[in-house]
LUMVEXTI-854508 format. One record per atom (N, C-alpha, C): x, y, z; residue in one letter. Coordinates in steps of 0.02 Angstrom, whole numbers, plus 50000, padded with zeros to 5 digits. Atoms other than C-alpha are relative to their C-alpha. Layout:
N
XYZA;...
***
This chain:
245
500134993450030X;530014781753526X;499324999949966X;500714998250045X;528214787253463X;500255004749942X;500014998150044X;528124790153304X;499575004149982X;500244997050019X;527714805153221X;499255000249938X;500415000850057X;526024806353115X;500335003549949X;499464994250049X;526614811152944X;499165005549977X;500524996450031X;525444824052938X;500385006849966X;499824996650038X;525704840852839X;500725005650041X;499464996849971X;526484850552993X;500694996250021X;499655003850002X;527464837553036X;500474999049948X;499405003350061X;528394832752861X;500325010750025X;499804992449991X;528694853952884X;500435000650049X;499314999549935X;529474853853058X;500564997149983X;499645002850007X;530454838953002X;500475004149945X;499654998450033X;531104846852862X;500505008850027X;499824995249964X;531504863752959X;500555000350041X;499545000949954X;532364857753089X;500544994549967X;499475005350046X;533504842952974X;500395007849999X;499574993550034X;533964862152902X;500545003650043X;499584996049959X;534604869053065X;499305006850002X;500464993250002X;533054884553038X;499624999950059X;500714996649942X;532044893853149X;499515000249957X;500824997650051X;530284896753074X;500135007449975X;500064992950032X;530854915253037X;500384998349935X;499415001750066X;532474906252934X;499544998949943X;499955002250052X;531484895852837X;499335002749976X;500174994750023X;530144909852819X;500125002949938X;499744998650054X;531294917252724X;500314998749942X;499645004050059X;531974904852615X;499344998049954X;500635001050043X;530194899152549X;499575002750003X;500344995850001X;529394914352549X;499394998650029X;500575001549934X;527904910652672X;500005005550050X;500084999149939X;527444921652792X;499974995450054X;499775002349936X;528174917652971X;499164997450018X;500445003849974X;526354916353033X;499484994749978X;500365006050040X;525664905852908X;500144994549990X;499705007249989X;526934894252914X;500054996750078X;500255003149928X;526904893553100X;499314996150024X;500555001250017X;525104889153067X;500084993049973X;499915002650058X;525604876652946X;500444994850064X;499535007449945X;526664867353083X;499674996650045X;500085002149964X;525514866953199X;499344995849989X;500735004450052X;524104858653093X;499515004449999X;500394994150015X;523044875753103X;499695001149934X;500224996550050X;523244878552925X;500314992749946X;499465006150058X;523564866452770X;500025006849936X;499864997650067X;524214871852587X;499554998349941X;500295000650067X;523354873452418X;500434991749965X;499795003250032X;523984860052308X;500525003549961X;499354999250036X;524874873252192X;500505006150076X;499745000849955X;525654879752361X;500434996250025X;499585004549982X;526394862752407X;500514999249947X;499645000450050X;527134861752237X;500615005750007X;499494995450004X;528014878952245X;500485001250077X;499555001649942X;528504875052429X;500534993549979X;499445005250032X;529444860652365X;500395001549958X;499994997250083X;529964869152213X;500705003950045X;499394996149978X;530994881752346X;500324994950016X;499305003749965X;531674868052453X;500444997149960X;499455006150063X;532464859252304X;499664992649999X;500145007649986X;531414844652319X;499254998749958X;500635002850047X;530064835452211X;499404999950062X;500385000549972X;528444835852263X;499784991850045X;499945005549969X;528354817552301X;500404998950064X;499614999849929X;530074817652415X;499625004950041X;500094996749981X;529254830652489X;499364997250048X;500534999849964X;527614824852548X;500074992950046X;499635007049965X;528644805752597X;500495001450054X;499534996949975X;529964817052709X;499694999350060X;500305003249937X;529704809452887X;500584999450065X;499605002349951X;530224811253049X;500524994950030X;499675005149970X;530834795253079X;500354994449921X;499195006550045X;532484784552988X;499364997149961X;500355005850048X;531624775852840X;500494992950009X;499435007549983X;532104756652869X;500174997649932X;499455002950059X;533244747852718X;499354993849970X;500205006450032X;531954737452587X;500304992850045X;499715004749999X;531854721452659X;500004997650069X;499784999549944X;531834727052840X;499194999250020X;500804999149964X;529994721952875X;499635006950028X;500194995149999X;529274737252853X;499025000550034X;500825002649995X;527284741452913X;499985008650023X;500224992449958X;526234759052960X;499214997950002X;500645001649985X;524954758453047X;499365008850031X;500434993049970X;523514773553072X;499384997950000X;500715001049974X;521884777853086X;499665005949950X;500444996450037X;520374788752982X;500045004649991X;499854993049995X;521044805653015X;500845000049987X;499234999650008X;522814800652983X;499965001549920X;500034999750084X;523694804352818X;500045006249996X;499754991550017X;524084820852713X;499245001149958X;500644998850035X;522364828452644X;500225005349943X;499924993150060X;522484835652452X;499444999349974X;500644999150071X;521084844152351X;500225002449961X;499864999750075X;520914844452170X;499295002349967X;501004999250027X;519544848152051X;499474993250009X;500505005950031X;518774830952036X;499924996350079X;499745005449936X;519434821452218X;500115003650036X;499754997249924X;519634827452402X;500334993850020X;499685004649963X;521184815052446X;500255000250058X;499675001049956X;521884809252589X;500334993549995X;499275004850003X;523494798452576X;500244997450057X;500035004249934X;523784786252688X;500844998450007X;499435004449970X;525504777552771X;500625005749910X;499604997650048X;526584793452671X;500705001250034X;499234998049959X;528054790352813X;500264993749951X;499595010650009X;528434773552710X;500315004149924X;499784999250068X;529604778452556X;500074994149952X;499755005550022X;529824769252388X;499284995050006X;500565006550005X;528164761552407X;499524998049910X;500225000550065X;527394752852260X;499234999749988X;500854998350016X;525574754952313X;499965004950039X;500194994549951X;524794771252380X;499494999550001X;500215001449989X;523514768652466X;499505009150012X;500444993649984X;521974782352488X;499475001649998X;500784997850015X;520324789252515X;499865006649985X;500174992550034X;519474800852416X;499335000749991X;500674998450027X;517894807852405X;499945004449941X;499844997350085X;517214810752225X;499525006350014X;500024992250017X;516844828752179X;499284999949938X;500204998750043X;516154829352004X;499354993950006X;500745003250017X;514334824351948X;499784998749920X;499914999850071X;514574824751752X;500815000549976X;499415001950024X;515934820751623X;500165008349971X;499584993550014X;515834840151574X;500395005650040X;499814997349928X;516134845551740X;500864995750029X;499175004049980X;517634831951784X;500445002049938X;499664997950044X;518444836851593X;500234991649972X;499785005950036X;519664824551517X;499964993450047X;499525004049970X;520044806451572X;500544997650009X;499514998549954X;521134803051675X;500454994149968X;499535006650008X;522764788451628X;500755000450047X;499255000049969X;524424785951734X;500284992549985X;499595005049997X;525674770551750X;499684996550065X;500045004849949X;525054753951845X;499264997849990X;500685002450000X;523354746351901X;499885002150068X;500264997149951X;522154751652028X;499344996150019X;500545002749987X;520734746052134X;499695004850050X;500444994649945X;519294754752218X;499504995550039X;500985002549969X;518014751552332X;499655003450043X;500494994649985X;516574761152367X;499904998250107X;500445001049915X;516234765352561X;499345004750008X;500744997050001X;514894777452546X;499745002649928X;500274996350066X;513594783052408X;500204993749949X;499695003150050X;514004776952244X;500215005549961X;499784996950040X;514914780552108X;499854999049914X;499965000950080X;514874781651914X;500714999449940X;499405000650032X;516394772751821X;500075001749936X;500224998850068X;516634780551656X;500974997249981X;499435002350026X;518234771551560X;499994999649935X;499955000750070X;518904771351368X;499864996449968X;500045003150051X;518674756451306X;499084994250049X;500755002949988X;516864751151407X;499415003450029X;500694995449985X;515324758951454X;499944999050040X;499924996549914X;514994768651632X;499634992650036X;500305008649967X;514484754751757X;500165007150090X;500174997949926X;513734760851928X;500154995450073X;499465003849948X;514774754852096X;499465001750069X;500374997649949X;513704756252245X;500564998050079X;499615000449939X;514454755852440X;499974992850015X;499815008349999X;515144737452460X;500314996349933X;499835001050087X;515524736052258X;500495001649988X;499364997850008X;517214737752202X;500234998649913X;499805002250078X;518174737952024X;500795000050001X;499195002150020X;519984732651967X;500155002449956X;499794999150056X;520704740451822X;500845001049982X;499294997650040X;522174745651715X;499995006949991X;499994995150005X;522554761451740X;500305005049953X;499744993450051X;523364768051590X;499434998249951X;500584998750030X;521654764451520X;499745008250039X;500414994449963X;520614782251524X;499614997750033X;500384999049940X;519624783451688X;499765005550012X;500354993549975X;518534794751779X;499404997450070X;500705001049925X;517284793051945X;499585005350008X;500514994750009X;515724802151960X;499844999050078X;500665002449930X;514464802952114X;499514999849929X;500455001550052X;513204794352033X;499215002349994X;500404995549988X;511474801052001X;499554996950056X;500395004349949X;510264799952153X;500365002050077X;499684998749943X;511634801452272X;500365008350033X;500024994150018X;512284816952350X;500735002250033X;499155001350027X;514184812152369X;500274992050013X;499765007250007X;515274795952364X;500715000850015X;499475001249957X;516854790352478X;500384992449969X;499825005250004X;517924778252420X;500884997250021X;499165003249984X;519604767752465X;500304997949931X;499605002850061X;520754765352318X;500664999850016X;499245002649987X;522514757552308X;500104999649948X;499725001450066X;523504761252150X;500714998250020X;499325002249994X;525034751652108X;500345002549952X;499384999750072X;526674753651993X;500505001050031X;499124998649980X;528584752351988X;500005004849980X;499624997550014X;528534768051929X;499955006350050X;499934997449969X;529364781252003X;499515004650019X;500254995149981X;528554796852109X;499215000349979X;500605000650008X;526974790552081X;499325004250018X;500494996249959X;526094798352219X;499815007949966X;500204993350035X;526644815452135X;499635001449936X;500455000050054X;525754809951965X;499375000250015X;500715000949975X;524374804352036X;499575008250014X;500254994749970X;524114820652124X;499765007649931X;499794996650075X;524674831051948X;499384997849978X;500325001250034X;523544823351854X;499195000350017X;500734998149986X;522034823851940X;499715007850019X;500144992150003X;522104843851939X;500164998849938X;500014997350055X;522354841451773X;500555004249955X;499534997249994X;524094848151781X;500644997650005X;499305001549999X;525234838251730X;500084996749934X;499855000250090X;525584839751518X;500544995950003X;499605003150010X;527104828651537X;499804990350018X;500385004650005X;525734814151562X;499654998949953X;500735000750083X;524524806251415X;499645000650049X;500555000249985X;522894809451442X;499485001049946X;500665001950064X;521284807251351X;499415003549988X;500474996650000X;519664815451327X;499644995950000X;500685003449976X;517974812351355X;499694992749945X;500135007150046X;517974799651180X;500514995850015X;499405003149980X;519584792951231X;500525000749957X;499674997450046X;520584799751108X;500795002450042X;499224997449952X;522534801651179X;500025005949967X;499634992850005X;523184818951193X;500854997950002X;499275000749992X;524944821451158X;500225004750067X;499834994649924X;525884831351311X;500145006549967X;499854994850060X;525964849251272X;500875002050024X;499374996649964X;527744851751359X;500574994349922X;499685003650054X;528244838151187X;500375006749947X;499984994450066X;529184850151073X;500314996749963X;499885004150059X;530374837650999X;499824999649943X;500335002150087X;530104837350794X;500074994650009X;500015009149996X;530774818250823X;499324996750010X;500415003949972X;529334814750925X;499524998649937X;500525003850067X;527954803350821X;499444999250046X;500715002749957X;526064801550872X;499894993349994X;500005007849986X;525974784850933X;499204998949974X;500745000950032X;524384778250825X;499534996150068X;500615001849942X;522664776750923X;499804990849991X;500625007250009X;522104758850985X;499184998549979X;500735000750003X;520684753850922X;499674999050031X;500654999649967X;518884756451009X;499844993650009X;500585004649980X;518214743451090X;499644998550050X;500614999449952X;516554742751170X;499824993150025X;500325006849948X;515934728751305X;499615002450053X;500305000449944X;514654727751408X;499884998650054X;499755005249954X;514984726451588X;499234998850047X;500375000949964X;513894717951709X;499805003850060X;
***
């Protein structure tokens, strides 16, 4: 059996037809026009970002299950798993800061997501806050360079072949750096924690208050969706500056 690319129309058919729907059924269940979603199947047309969200939102399903939802039987942890593609494979999301494309998203349960993104922003007033999630991450530049700006060390310029390792619930941010006139890179973030992929995605629109995040001094924000009186502001780590090579 050839396996399906998990591309955007694809996770769509799959989920359509699992349902039993015609394209008019499920038309009408997630409010879409018939020919936009027919569009949408046949790789014609992709979705916004807050689109995919409220398409998931009808089916009953998290944005994560949603974009992992794959033609083909997921095999049982354990079962020598592997996906293999190519440069055009993968689900493509834009955001303000990143144009992603998500790689090997038929594999559920994975603890690294793998992806290329080309960077957007050219200034820290233009990208906004930095960025923090759960895990560690690594990049490496394939075209252009970039400009690493992080909380606790000063920006350090990545050129194509250069790569960086970090901790990602340190604040982050990627520039195109000056000179250049955009920048492509491969990054692989890890973590056990759950639905990752959908944070990842959240957060880099900037849109997802049930995450910390930081500002341009590095100063944590609390989430604004916190209403709890219980809750306590977890006191700021202290600043510290290093100079990287």
């Amino acid at each position: 059996m050839v396996k399906a690319k998990p591309s955007l129309g694809n996770i769509v058919r799959h989920i359509r037809t699992s349902n039993g729907w015609t394209l008019a059924e499920m038309s009408q269940h997630v409010a879409i026009p018939l020919s936009t979603l027919a569009k949408v199947e046949k790789g014609h047309l992709t979705l916004t970002y807050d689109k995919l969200v409220d398409l998931s939102d009808k089916l009953g399903m998290s944005l994560s299950d949603f974009l992992n939802a794959s033609p083909v039987t997921p095999q049982p942890k354990g079962m020598a798993r592997r996906s293999v593609g190519q440069s055009a494979d993968g689900l493509g999301v834009e955001t303000k800061n990143y144009d992603y494309r998500y790689l090997c998203t038929e594999l559920r349960g994975k603890i690294m997501i793998p992806l290329i993104s080309r960077v957007r922003s050219r200034t820290m007033e233009e990208f906004g806050e930095l960025l923090r999630h759960a895990g560690e991450e690594f990049v490496y530049v394939l075209e252009g360079a970039i400009e690493v700006h992080s909380e606790f060390y000063d920006p350090i310029t990545l050129r194509a072949g250069e790569y960086i390792y970090l901790d990602s619930e340190m604040g982050h941010g990627y520039l195109v750096a000056g000179g250049f006139e955009e920048a492509t890179v491969l990054a692989v973030c890890a973590s056990a924690a759950a639905n990752l992929q959908q944070e990842l995605i959240s957060q880099a629109r900037g849109e997802a208050p049930k995450l910390a995040r930081t500002d341009a001094a590095g100063n944590a924000e609390k989430p604004k969706l916190a209403r709890s009186p219980t809750n306590k502001k977890t006191p700021a780590k202290p600043k510290r500056r290093a100079g990287v090579a």
